[in-house]
C-alpha positions in Angstrom: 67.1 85.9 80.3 70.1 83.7 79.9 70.8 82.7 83.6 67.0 82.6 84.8 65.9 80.2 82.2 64.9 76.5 83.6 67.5 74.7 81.8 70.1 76.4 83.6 72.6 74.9 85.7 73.0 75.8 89.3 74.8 78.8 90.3 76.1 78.0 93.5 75.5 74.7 95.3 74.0 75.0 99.0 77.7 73.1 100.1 79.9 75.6 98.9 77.8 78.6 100.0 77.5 76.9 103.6 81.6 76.8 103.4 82.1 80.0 101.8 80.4 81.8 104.4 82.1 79.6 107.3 85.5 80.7 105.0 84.4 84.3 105.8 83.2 83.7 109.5 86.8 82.7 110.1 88.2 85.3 108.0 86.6 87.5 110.8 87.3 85.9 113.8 90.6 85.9 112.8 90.4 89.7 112.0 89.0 90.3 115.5 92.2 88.8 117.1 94.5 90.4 115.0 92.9 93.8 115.8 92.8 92.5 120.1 96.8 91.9 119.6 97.3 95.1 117.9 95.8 97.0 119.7 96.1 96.2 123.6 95.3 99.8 124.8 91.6 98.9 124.2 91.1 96.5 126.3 89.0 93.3 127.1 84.9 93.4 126.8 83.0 90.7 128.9 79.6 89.9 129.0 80.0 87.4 132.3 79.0 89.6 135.3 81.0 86.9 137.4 85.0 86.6 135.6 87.3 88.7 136.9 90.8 88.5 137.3 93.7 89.5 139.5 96.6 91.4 138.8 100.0 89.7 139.6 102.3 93.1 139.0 100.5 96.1 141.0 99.6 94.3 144.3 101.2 95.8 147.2 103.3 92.8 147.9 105.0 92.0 144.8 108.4 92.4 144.6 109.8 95.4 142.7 110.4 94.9 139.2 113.1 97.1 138.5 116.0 98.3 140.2 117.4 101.6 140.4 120.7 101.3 138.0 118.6 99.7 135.9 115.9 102.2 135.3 118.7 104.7 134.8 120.3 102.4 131.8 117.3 102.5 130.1 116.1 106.1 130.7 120.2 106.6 128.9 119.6 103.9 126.8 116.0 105.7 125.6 117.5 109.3 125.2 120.3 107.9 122.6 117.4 106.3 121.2 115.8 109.9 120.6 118.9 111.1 119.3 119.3 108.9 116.9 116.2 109.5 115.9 116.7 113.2 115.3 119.9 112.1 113.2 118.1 109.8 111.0 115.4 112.4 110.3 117.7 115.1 109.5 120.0 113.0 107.4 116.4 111.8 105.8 114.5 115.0 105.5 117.5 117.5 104.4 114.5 120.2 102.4 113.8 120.6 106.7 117.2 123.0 107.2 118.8 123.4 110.2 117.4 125.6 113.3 120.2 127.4 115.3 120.1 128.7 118.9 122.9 130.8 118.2 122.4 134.2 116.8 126.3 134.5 116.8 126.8 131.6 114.3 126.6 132.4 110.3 127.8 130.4 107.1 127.8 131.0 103.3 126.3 129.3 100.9 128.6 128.6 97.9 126.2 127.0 95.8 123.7 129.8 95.4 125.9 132.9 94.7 126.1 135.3 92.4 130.1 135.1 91.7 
């Protein structure tokens, strides 16, 4: 074989393989973090018996984060939100049609006739 005989060079030097797989190692540490920030509804795994932490926002003394008048700005705020939504995806998606409530209401289609 070609590649197995003793005159061949070297494949791969012990140097580059030792920084090709540190090159990956951090390629998956960094992987790791960038799935932890994505993704905060997991949570945080320990293996310390002894860290633990405190909680600033749910303590019985803290001071209340949001006011009234407030909360009811962005509840407002939220629902246009939604309904802009809905616009966008039936300006987007026309093949969806439009759902009536009203059995009263009726239109006519002039594209699809026979006349």
């Amino acid at each position: 074989n070609y590649f197995n005989r003793a005159s061949a060079p070297e494949t791969e030097d012990f140097e580059y393989a030792e920084e090709r797989a540190q090159a990956l190692a951090d390629a998956a540490a960094l992987k790791r973090l960038a799935v932890d920030y994505m993704h905060p509804e997991v949570g945080v795994k320990t293996t310390d018996g002894a860290s633990m932490g405190r909680n600033y926002f749910n303590r019985a003394s803290a001071p209340e984060t949001e006011d009234f008048e407030y909360a009811e700005e962005r509840a407002q705020a939220l629902a246009d939100a939604a309904a802009l939504k809905r616009l966008a995806v039936d300006y987007m998606h026309p093949e969806v049609g439009v759902k009536t409530t009203d059995g009263a209401s009726m239109g006519r289609n002039y594209f699809n006739r026979a006349s």
